[in-house]
N, C-alpha and C positions, 0 to 999 in steps of 0.2 A: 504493500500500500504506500499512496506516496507521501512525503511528509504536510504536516499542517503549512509550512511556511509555502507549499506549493497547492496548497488546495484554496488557501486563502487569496491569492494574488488575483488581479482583477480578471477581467476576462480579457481587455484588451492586451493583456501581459501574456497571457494564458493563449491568446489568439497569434502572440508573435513566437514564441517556442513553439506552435502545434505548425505554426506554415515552416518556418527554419527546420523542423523536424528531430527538433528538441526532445519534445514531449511528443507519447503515444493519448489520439483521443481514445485506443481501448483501457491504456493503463489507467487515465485519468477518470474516465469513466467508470472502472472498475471500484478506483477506490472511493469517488462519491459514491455510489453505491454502498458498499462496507461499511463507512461512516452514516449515510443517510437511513442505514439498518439497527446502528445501535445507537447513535445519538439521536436522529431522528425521533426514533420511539419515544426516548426519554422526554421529548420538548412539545411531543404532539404533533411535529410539522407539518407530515403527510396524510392524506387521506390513502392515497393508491399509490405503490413503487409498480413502475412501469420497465420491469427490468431488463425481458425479452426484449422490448422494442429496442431500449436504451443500447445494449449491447448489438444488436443487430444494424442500429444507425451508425454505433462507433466503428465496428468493424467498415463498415462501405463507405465512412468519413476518411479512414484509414488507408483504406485502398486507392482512393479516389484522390488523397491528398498524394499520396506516394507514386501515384501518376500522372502528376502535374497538374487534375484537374481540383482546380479550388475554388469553389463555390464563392466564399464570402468569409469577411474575420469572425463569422460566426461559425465556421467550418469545425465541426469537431469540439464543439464547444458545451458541456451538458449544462442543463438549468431544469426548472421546474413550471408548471402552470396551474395557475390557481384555480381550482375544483368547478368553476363554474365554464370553464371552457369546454367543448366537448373535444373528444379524445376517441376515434372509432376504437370500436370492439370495447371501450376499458369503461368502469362506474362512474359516472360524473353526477355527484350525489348533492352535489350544491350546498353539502355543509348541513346538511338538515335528512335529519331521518325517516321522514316520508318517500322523496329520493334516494334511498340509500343503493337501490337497485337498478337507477335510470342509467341506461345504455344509450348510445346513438351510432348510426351507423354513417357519420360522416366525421371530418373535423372540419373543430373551428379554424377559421381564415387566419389569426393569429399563426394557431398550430400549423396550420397547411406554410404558412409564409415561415415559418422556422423552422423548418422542414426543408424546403426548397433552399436556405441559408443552409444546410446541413448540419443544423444546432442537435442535438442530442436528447430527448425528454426523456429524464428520470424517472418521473411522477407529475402525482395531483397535489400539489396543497393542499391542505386543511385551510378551512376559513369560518368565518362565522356565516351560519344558518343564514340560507336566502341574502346572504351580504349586509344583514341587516335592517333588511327590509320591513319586517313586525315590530323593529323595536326589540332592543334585549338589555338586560341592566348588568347580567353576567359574562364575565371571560371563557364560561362554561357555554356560552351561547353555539357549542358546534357538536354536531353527531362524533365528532374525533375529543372532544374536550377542551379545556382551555389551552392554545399553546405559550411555552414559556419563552423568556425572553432568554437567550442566550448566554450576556452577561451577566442575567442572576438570574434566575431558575424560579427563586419566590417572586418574577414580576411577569406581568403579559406582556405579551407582543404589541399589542393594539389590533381593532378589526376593521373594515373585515378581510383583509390580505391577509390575516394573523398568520397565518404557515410559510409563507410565503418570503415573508419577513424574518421566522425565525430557520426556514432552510438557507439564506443566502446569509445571515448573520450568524449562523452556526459551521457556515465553510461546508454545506451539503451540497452545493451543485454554485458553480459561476454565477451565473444571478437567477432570479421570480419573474413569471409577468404575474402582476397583479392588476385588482383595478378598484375604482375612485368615481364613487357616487354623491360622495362629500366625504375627505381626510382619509378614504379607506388604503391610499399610499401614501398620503404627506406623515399622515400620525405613526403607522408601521415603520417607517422609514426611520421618521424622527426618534420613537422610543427603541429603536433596536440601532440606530448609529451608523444608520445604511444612506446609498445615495438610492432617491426615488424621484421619480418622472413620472406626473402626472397632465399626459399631453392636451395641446388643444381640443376642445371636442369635434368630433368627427373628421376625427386626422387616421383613428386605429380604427380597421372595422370590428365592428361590435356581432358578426355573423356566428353564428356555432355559439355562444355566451349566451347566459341566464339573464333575460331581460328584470331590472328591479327600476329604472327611471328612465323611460325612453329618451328624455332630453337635457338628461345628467349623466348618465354610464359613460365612464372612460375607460383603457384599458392600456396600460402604461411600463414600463421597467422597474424591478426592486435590484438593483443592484451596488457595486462595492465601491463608485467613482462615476464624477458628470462624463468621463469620457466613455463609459461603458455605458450611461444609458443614451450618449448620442449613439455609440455601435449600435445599439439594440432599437432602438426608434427608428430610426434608418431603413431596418428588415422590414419591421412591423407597419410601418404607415402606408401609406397609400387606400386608393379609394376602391372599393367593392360596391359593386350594384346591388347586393344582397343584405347591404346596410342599407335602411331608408334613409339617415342619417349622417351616413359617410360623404364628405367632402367631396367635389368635384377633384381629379387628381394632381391638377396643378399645384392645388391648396391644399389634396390630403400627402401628397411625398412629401418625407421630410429629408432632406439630402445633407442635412448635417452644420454643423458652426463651426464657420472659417475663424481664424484666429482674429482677434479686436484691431481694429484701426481707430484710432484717434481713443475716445476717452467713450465707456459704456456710463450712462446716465443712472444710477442707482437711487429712490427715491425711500427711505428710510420709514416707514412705518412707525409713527406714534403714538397711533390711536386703537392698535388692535387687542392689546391683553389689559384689560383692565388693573389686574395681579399677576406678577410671574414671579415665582420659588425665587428665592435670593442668589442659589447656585447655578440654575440655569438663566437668569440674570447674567450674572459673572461673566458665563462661558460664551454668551451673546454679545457682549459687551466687548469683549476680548474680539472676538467676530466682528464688529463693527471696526474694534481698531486696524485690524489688519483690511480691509474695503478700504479706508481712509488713508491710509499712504500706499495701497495701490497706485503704480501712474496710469494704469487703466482703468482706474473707474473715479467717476466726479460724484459724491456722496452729498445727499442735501435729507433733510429732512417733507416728509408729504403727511395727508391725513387721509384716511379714508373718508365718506360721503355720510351723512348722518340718513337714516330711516331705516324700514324696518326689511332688511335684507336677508338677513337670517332666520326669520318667521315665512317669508314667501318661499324660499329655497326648500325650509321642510315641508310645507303643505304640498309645492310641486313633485318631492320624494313621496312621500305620504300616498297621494292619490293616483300618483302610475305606482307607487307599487301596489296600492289595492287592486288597482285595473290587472296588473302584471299577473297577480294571484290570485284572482277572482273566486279560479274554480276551488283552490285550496282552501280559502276562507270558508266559501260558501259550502262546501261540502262536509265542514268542520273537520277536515283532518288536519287541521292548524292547530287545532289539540295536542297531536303528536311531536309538536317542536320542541324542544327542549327550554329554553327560557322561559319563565311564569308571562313576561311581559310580551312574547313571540304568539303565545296562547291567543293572546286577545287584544294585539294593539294592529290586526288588520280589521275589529271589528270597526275598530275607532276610529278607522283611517276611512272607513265606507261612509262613515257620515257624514266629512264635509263635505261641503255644500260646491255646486257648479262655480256659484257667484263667486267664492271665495278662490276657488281654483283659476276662472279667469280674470282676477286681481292679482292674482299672483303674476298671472303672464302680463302683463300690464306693468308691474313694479318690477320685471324682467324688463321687459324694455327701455322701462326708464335709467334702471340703475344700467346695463350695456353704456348710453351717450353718457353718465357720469364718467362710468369708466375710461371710455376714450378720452375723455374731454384733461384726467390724472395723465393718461399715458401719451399725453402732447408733450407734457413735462422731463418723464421721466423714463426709460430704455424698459427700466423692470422695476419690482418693489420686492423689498427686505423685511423680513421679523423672524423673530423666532417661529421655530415649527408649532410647536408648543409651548405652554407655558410652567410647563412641570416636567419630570422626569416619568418611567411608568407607572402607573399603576400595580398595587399588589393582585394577586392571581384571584383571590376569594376575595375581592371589595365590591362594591355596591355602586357601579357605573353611577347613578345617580347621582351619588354623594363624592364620587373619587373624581371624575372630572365633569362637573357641575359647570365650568367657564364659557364662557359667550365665545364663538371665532367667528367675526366679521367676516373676515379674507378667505375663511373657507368657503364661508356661504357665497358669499360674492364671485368668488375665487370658481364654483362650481353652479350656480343658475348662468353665471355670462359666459362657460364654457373656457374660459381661459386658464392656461398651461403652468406648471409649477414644477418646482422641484424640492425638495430638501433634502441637504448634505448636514454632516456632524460635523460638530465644531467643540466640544467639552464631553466633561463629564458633570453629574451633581451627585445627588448623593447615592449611596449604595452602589456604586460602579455603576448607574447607569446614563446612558449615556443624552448628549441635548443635543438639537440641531438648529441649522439657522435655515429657511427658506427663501426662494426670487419666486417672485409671478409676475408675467410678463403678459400683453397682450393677445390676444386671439390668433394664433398661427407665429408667436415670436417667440416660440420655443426654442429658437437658438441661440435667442438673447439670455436665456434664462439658464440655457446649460453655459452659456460667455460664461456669466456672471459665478457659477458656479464651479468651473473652471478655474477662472483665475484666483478663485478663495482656496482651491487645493491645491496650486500648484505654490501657495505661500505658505499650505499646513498641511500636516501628517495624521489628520483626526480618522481621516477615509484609508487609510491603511493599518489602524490598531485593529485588534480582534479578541474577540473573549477567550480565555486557556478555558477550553472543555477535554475529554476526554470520555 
């Protein structure tokens, strides 16, 4: 098996030994496998080890690189995909145990496009139940259980990517795709210490994946560095007709961020965490200094827009996902979810009202010309991921992170692209990050920016000592 120091290294690092012919994609694949067998267990990560497939792609990765023909730096490369993508022949159980037995006999567009990259699939993620679509108050909220955080074991990952996050932060496979209906990458990302991309909307097709917000769902990279989730964005985007959704293809490829000319426009976020922990304060703070004597980036301080943006964002979650689940609800096997709140928060979600849902679309379009109106100013905008460090395993979502996020709500009804990379630690080893959201399709400003904060800090190359 091969060592931690090489199981951990990014994939773009991972991608230059596998072409130089450094590294075997069977051997590397062998041994995330072996790892994702015994540590995996222990953290909850996966739902399904997909290992015939896995070794059957490494081998033709193998063959294929060793006669010049090379796909793509994602060539030979294994990762994982979060449970709600389908995956022919394999369970794609959505995190919920009603599903536990759903099959499908195609894959999703994702899969299909990292496939043709020659990437390698491991497994399925573990995630929370239906993405979180009912509503859940526990880390328990998935048919595989709570998954643990890497760096300490007594904290969660965050949902609903929870596996996702803790397979690529545990060194189980190069990177996750996961995906982001509000924080389900920025949050994972941020509490497990990982780089996450969560792209413009309908830049990724959403084909083969579990519908929970028709005009929220993204589907994005969890990985170890901004340069690995530009590699991996790159595979993934482009436009499919089988997304209703999906961007024309000018606008849905993403071909990548050239290196910065002159100065990236960084506009400081002051208005989005009411309270943040004093240690991941710190570690943000610290974040901030190194932006500031950047000579590539001009740091100013911006505010976000006052109203009520965070209320309209969940009622448009809220009501496609009852649409999404109709038959579930209604037929009451929504009973069998695991979460007490998953039970009976699609009853709640059937009540509101037409009128209220189209106000929501209404203070969507308003808040969109705010938004533009900041990003005249500013390239992308700064804050912390979050405002705390994880949550413990057994705590009471409710009461454990209770905090408002403007930026996410905002950040996901206008469809606009984000990232968050680590920058600290606080307390209990674990670890804080800092995120950029950038405008609607300037998702390469966003990895710019996040870019140039890693190539001044080593935060995206620490890793947890597991064994």
């Amino acid at each position: 098996m091969l060592s931690e120091d090489i199981l951990f290294l990014s994939a773009t690092e991972l991608s230059k030994r596998i072409r130089a012919r450094q590294l075997s994609p069977v051997e590397l694949t062998e041994s995330y496998l072996d790892r994702s067998r015994s540590i995996g267990k222990k953290l909850n990560a996966y739902a399904t080890l997909t290992p015939e497939l896995a070794l059957q792609q490494a081998h033709a990765a193998e063959k294929e690189i060793a006669a010049g023909k090379y796909r793509s730096p994602l060539h030979g490369i294994p990762y994982a995909a979060k449970d709600l993508l389908a995956v022919k022949g394999y369970p794609t159980g959505w995190g919920a145990r009603p599903y536990s037995d759903q099959r499908f006999d195609y894959d999703a567009t994702v899969i299909k496009k990292l496939e043709a990259a020659g990437a390698v699939l491991l497994g399925k993620a573990a995630m929370i139940e239906l993405a979180g679509g009912m509503g859940y108050r526990y880390a328990s909220a998935s048919a595989t259980g709570a998954a643990r955080n890497p760096w300490n074991t007594d904290y969660w990952t965050c949902g609903s990517s929870s596996g996702s996050a803790a397979i690529t932060g545990a060194g189980l496979a190069a990177f996750a795709i996961g995906t982001e209906t509000w924080g389900s990458i920025i949050c994972p990302s941020g509490f497990c210490g990982l780089s996450g991309l969560r792209p413009t909307y309908g830049r990724v097709s959403r084909n083969g994946a579990m519908a929970l917000s028709y005009t929220m769902d993204k589907i994005g990279p969890i990985t170890r560095s901004a340069d690995d989730c530009d590699l991996v964005l790159k595979v993934i985007s482009g436009h499919d007709a089988e997304d209703l959704g999906s961007l024309p293809e000018t606008a849905a490829k993403y071909v990548g961020a050239p290196e910065v000319k002159g100065k990236l426009r960084v506009g400081w976020l002051m208005n989005q965490w009411k309270e943040i922990a004093p240690e991941v304060n710190q570690a943000v703070m610290a974040a901030r200094q190194v932006l500031e004597k950047s000579p590539s980036i001009e740091l100013g301080n911006t505010t976000l827009p006052d109203g009520p943006w965070e209320t309209a964002a969940g009622l448009v979650v809220s009501v496609e996902g009852a649409t999404a689940f109709r038959t579930l609800i209604q037929s009451g096997r929504v009973a069998e979810l695991t979460d007490p709140l998953g039970k009976i928060g699609g009853y709640m979600n059937e009540e509101i009202s037409a009128s209220d849902f189209i106000l929501a679309q209404r203070i969507r379009a308003i808040l969109q010309m705010k938004m533009d109106e900041i990003f005249q100013h500013v390239d992308v905008l700064a804050t912390a991921s979050l405002p705390v460090t994880a949550s413990k395993l057994d705590a009471n979502l409710d009461e454990a992170l209770t905090f408002a996020d403007p930026i996410g709500g905002i950040g996901n009804i206008c469809g606009l692209p984000a990232i968050s990379v680590p920058c600290g630690f606080g307390q209990h080893g674990l670890p804080a990050g800092i995120q950029f959201i950038g405008r609607a399709l300037d998702d390469a400003k966003i990895v710019q920016a996040a870019r140039i904060f890693q190539r001044q800090t080593d935060w995206h190359r620490k890793h947890p000592a597991l064994s």
